[in-house]
C-alpha angles and dihedrals in degrees: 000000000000129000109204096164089060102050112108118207127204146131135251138203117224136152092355095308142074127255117207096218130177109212132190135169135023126248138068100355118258107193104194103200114196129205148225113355099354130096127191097307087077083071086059099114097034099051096066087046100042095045088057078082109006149042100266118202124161113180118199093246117242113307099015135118102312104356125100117285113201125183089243136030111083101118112103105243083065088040094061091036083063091056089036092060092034093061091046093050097050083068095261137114102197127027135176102248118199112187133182128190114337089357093056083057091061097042075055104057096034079061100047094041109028101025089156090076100059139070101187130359130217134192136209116187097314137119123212107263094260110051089046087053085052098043078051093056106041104018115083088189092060097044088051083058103041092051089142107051079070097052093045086068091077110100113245099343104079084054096041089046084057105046090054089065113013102156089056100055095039077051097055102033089051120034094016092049084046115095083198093056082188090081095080118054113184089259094057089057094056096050088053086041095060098039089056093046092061111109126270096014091103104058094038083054099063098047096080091065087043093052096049093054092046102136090241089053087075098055100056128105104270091181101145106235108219113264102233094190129088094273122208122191130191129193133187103230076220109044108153095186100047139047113250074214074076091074085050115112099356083131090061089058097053125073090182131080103294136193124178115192125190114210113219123227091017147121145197098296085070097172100045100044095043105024101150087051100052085045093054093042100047097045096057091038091051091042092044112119116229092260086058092048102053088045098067125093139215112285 
């Protein structure tokens, strides 16, 4: 159940830009980051439950609805200095980050590089950068699925293509892609429809995707750095995006207490389509003491 009343809006300045973010809650801070081609309003249904504990903020990522959109700035390591910079000037030093899709890259990469700055991490069906970009190199059956990724990379069309039929495409990337086709009332779809209309969020969109395939991207060092934070992943069983070979080998990555859950009936859109579920999870997760914590095994 949603809580718009209590929804705070506001903006906030961080690595030379402003991030349009919805807070709600006092306590330890908890930052929710979406993915491709969301914005805040994805958290709807985890920002009621979650600020029953905790400070709540969800910022629209660079480029998205209300937050800035600059002509440069979508390559990751921008990307995490954003939520770096957003958690510092919010007045904290440490947050719970939950991430999903492209957001959950980012969560990813903030723990690897700046583990300093969380307390605990959670995933929602997303790999770290470099695992997916080598899924994309060596696994037909995530190619097949990020078919996408590869036409992005076309300057200018794949923007253009969108814009001539947006409802159609926010109809088919959202409640086509659900197993729980529930998740997405018509409404829904025309709140997603005119945050992605605004001017400019295409295109920043898109550049995400643009940024990750750049030729020196390639070259550069993947090597996975170790998560030293208590690490929680989620998976929708039915993810149509994303591999369920992603979830191989995160154990491996992380040197800190680690559960992986797999949500059955469920797709990409993980918490909306399973709302109830990621509260519950993340409530306990983020409430664990550190004995709990340790005590848990591998899923």
């Amino acid at each position: 159940m949603t809580v718009l009343a209590e929804w705070h809006h506001h903006f906030v300045e961080t690595n030379r830009i402003r991030l349009h973010c919805v807070t709600q809650g006092e306590g330890e801070l908890v930052v929710l980051l979406h993915g491709f081609p969301e914005f805040w309003y994805s958290w709807r249904h985890q920002i009621p439950a979650l600020a029953r504990h905790f400070k709540v903020v969800v910022p629209d990522l660079r480029g998205y609805n209300e937050s800035d959109k600059p002509a440069t700035g979508y390559d990751l390591e921008t990307l995490t200095a954003d939520i770096r910079g957003l958690i510092e000037n919010l007045g904290y030093t440490r947050a719970h980050v939950v991430g999903h899709d492209w957001g959950g890259a980012i969560a990813w990469n903030l723990a690897q590089k700046f583990p300093q700055h969380l307390n605990r991490l959670a995933i929602l069906s997303a790999a770290p950068a470099p695992k997916l970009v080598q899924e994309l190199i060596s696994n037909v059956d995530q190619v097949r699925r990020s078919w996408y990724v590869f036409a992005f990379q076309i300057p200018g069309i794949p923007e253009w293509l969108i814009q001539q039929n947006l409802s159609e495409f926010v109809k088919n990337i959202l409640r086509e892609q659900a197993v729980r086709k529930g998740a997405f009332s018509k409404e829904d779809a025309q709140i997603y429809q005119s945050a992605l209309a605004k001017p400019g969020v295409l295109s920043a969109a898109i550049n995400y995707y643009r940024q990750l395939l750049l030729p020196w991207n390639w070259l550069r060092d993947w090597t996975p750095k170790l998560v030293t934070v208590p690490t929680l992943v989620l998976w929708g069983e039915e993810d149509s995006l994303f591999s369920p070979s992603l979830t191989s080998g995160l154990d491996r990555l992380i040197s800190a207490p680690f559960r992986l859950t797999f949500i059955p009936h469920c797709g990409h859109w993980i918490q909306q389509e399973a709302p109830q579920t990621v509260n519950r999870e993340l409530l306990t997760f983020f409430r664990q003491s550190s004995t709990e914590l340790n005590g848990e095994a591998v899923t």
